[in-house]
C-alpha positions as CSV (number, residue, x, y, z in Angstrom):
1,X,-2.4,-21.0,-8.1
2,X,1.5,-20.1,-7.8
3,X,1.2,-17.2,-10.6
4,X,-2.3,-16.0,-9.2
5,X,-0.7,-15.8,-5.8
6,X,2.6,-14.0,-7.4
7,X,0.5,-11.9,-9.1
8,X,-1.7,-10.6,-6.2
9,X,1.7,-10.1,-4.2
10,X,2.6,-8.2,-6.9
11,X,-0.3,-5.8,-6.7
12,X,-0.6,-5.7,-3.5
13,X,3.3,-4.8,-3.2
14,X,2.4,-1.0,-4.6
15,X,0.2,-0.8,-1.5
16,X,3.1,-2.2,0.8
17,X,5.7,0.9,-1.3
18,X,2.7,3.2,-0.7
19,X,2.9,2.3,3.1
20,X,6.6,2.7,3.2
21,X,6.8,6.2,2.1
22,X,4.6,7.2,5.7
23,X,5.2,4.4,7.9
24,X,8.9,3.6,7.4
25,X,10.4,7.1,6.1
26,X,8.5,9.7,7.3
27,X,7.6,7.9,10.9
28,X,3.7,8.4,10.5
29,X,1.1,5.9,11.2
30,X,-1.6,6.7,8.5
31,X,-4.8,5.4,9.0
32,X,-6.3,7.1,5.7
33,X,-5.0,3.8,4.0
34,X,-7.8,1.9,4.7
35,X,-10.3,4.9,2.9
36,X,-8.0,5.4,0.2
37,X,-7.5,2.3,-1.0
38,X,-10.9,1.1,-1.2
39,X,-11.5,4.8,-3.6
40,X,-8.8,4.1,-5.7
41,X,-11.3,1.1,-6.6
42,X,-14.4,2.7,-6.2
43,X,-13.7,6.1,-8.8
44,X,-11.8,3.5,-11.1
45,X,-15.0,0.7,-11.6
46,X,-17.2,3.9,-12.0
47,X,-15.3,4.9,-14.5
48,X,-15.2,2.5,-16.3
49,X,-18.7,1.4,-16.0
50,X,-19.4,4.6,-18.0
51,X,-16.9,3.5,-20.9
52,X,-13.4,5.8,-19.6
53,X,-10.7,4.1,-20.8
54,X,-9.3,1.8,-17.7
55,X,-5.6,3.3,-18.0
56,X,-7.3,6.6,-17.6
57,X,-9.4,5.4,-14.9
58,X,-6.8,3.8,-13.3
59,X,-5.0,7.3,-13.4
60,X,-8.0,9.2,-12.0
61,X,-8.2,6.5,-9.6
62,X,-5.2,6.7,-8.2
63,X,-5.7,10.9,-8.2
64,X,-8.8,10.4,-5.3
65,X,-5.9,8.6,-3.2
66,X,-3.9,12.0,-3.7
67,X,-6.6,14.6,-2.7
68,X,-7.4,12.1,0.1
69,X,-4.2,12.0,1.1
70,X,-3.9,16.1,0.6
71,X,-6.5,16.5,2.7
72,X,-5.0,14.6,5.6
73,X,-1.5,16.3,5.4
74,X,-3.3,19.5,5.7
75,X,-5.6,18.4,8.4
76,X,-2.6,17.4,10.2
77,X,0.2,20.2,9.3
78,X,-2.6,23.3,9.3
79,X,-5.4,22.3,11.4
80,X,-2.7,20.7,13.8
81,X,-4.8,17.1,14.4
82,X,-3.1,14.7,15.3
83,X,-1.9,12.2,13.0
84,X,-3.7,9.2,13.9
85,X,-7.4,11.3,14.2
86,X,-6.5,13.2,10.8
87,X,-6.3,9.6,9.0
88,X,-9.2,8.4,11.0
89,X,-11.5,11.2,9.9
90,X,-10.2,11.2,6.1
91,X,-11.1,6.9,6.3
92,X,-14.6,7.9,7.7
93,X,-15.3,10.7,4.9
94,X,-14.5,8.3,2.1
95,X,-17.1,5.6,2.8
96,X,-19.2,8.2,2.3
97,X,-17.7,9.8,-0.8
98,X,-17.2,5.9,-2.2
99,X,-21.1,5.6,-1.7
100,X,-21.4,8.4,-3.5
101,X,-19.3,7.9,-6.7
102,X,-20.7,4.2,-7.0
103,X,-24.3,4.7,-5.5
104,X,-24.1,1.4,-4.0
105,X,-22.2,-0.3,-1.4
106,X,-20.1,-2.3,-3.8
107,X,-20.0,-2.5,-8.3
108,X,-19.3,-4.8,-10.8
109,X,-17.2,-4.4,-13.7
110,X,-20.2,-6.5,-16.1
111,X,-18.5,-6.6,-19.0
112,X,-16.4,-3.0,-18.9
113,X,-12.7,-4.0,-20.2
114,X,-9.9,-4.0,-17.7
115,X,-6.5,-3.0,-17.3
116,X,-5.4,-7.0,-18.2
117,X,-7.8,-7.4,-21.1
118,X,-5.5,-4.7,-23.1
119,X,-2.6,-7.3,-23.0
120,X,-2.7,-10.2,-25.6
121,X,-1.9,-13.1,-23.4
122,X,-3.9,-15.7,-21.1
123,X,-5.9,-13.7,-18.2
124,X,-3.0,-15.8,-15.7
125,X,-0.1,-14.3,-17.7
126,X,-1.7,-10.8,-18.2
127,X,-2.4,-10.4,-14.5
128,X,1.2,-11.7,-13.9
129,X,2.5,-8.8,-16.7
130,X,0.2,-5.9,-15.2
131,X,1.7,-6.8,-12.1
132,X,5.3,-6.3,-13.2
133,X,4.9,-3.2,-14.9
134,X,3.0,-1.9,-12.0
135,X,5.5,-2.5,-9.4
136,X,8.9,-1.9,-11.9
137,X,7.3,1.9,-12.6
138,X,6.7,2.9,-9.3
139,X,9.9,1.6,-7.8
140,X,11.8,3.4,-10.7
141,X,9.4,6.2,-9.8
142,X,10.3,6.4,-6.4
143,X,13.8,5.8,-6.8
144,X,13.9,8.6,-9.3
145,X,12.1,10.9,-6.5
146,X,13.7,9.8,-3.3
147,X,18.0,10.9,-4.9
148,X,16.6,14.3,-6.2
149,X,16.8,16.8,-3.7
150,X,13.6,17.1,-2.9
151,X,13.0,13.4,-2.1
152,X,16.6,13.7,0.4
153,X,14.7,16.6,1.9
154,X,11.7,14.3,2.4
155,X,14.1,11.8,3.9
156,X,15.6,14.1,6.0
157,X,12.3,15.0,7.5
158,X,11.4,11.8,8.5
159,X,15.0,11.4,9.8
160,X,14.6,14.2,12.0
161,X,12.0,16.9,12.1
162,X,13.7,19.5,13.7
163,X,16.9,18.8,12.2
164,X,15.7,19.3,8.8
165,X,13.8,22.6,9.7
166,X,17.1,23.9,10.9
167,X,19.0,23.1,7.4
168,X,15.6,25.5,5.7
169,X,13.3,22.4,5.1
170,X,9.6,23.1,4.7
171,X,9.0,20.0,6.9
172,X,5.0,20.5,6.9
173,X,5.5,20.5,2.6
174,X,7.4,17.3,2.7
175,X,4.9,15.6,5.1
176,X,2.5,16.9,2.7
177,X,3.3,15.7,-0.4
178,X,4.8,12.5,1.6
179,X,0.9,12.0,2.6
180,X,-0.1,12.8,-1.1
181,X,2.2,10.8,-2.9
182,X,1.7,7.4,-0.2
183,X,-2.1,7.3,-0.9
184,X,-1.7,7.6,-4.6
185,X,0.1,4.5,-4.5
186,X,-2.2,2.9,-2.3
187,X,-5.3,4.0,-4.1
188,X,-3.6,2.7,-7.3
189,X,-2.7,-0.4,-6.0
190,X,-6.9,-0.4,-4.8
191,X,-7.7,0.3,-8.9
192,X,-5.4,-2.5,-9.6
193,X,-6.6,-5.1,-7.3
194,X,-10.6,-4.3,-7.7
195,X,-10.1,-4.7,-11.6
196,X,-8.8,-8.3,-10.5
197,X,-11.5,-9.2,-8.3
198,X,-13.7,-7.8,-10.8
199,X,-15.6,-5.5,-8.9
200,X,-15.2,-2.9,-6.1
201,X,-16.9,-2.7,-2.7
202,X,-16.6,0.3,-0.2
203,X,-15.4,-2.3,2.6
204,X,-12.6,-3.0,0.6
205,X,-10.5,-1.1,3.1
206,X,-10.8,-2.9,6.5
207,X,-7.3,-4.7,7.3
208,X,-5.6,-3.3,4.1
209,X,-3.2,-1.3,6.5
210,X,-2.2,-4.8,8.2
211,X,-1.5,-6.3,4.8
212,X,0.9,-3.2,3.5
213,X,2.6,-3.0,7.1
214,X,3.0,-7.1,6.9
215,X,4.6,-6.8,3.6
216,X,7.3,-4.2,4.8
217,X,7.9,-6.5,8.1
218,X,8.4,-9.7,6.1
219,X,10.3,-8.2,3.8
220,X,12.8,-6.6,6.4
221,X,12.7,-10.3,8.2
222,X,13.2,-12.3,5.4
223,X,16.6,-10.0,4.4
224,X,19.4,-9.0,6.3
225,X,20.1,-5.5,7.2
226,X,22.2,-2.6,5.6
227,X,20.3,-2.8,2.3
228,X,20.2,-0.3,-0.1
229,X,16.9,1.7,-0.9
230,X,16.0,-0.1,-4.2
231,X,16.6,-3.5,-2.8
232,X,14.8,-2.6,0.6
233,X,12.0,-1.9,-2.3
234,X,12.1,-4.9,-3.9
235,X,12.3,-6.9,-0.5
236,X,8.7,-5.0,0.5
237,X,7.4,-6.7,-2.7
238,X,8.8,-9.9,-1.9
239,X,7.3,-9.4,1.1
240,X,3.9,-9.2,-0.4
241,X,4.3,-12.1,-2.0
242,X,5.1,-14.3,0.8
243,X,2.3,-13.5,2.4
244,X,0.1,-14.0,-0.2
245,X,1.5,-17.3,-0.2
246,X,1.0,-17.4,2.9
247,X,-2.6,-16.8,2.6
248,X,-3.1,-19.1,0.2
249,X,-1.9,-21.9,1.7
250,X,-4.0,-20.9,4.5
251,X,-7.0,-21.6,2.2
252,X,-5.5,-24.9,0.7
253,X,-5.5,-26.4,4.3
254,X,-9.1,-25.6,4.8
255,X,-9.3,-23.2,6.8
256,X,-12.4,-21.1,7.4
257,X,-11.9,-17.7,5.2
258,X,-13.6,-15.8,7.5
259,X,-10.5,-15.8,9.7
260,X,-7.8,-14.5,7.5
261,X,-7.8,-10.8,8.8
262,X,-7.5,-12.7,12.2
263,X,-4.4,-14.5,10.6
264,X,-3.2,-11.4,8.7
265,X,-2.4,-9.7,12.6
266,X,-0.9,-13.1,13.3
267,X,1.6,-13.1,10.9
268,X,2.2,-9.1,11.5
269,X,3.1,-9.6,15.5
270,X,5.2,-13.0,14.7
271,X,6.8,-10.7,12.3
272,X,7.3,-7.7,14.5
273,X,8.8,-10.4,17.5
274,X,10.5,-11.9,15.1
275,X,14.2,-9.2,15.8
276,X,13.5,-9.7,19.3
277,X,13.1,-13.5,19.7
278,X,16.7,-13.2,17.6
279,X,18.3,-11.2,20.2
280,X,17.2,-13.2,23.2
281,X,17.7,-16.3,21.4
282,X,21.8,-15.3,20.8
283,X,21.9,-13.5,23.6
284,X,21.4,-17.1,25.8
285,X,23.5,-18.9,23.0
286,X,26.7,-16.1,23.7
287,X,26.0,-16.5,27.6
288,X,25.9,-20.1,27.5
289,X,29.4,-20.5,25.8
């Protein structure tokens, strides 16, 4: 149970990075999360189904996420929506489009080889392995982006809009590919997790958004400030795993599953209260001495 939940926080964690790139750097509440990630499943269990190699359809996968993403950047920077109905129309159109890739609501993987099944080891261990090659390449990915110039002049966008505009910075470019890049990783992390489960389902999506954004919170409440970018990384993956342990003791104790997306929002407003019940609570403690 330990190394399943490790190894769900592990794949969930490239969701939680994904989430960081809009959320936390570039300031943008993106609701096309909860469309891409269920694609990134959907396009990479049809593939597979029809005998594509699952790397490659894992790639191809994780390509919808892009164009879904690509399409909300320009709905937003060119057709000037705003943010929150551009990611709200891009989630509607995929149901549709993930109904029509898999002709069904939801698709099994039968007996179509998986991601894990190319590794030698126990399925427990493999899953555990796929997990930590998926999260150390994108975090040396995105490490590798965000020092280049272009991934300071993404930074700098999400520092300051107008700012960066001043300094020659194609801001609507960087939100852009910010948008393209995010959902990649989030429709990846949606390949990664339906080859887990087995099988992909176009209502994959609902609540995905409050698992990603409960990553980054417990992750930033479990460590202090002033870290640097690659440990903030890491924390948002050790963020993912908490809370899948936190789930799964959820479902030790008996509780009805039917709840956890109630207890999923739980644990994301404890964690969002949690720098402001610290404040009050030394704030007293200083005016009391």
């Amino acid at each position: 149970m330990i190394i399943s939940s490790i190894s769900q926080g592990l794949l969930w964690g490239v969701l939680g990075l994904g989430i960081y790139l809009t959320f936390r750097i570039l300031n943008f509440p993106d609701m096309t999360t909860e469309g891409s990630f269920p694609l990134g499943g959907a396009v990479a269990v049809t593939l597979m189904n029809a005998g594509i190699h699952p790397l490659l359809a894992t790639i191809v996968g994780a390509l919808a996420g892009c164009v879904a993403g690509l399409v909300t950047g320009l709905l937003y920077t060119k057709g000037k929506i705003p943010t929150l109905l551009a990611g709200i129309l891009v989630m509607t159109s995929c149901n549709s489009i993930m109904l029509m890739v898999m002709g069904r609501a939801n698709l099994g993987l039968l007996d179509s080889r998986t991601l894990q099944d190319l590794l030698p080891f126990a399925k427990d261990s493999n899953l555990l392995i796929l997990g930590l090659i998926a999260v150390v390449l994108v975090i040396a990915g995105l490490i590798y982006f965000l020092y280049t110039k272009l991934g300071q002049a993404y930074i700098a966008t999400g520092d300051n809009r107008d700012m960066a505009k001043s300094f020659g910075i194609n801001t609507d470019r960087m939100e852009v590919m910010g948008l393209v890049i995010s959902n990649g990783l989030i429709a990846l992390s949606g390949a990664l997790v339906s080859q887990q489960d087995g099988y992909a389902d176009v209502s994959k999506g609902i609540g995905v958004i409050v698992i990603g954004l409960a990553s980054i919170i417990i992750g930033e409440v479990l460590y202090s400030t002033g870290l640097t970018l690659l440990e903030r990384l890491i924390a948002i993956v050790v963020g993912s795993i908490f809370y899948q342990f936190l789930i799964t003791a959820v479902i030790a104790l008996g509780f009805n599953t039917n709840y956890l997306k109630l207890f999923s929002a739980l644990v994301l407003a404890i964690c969002l209260m949690v720098p402001v019940l610290k404040n009050k609570f030394f704030k007293g403690v200083t005016l009391s001495r």
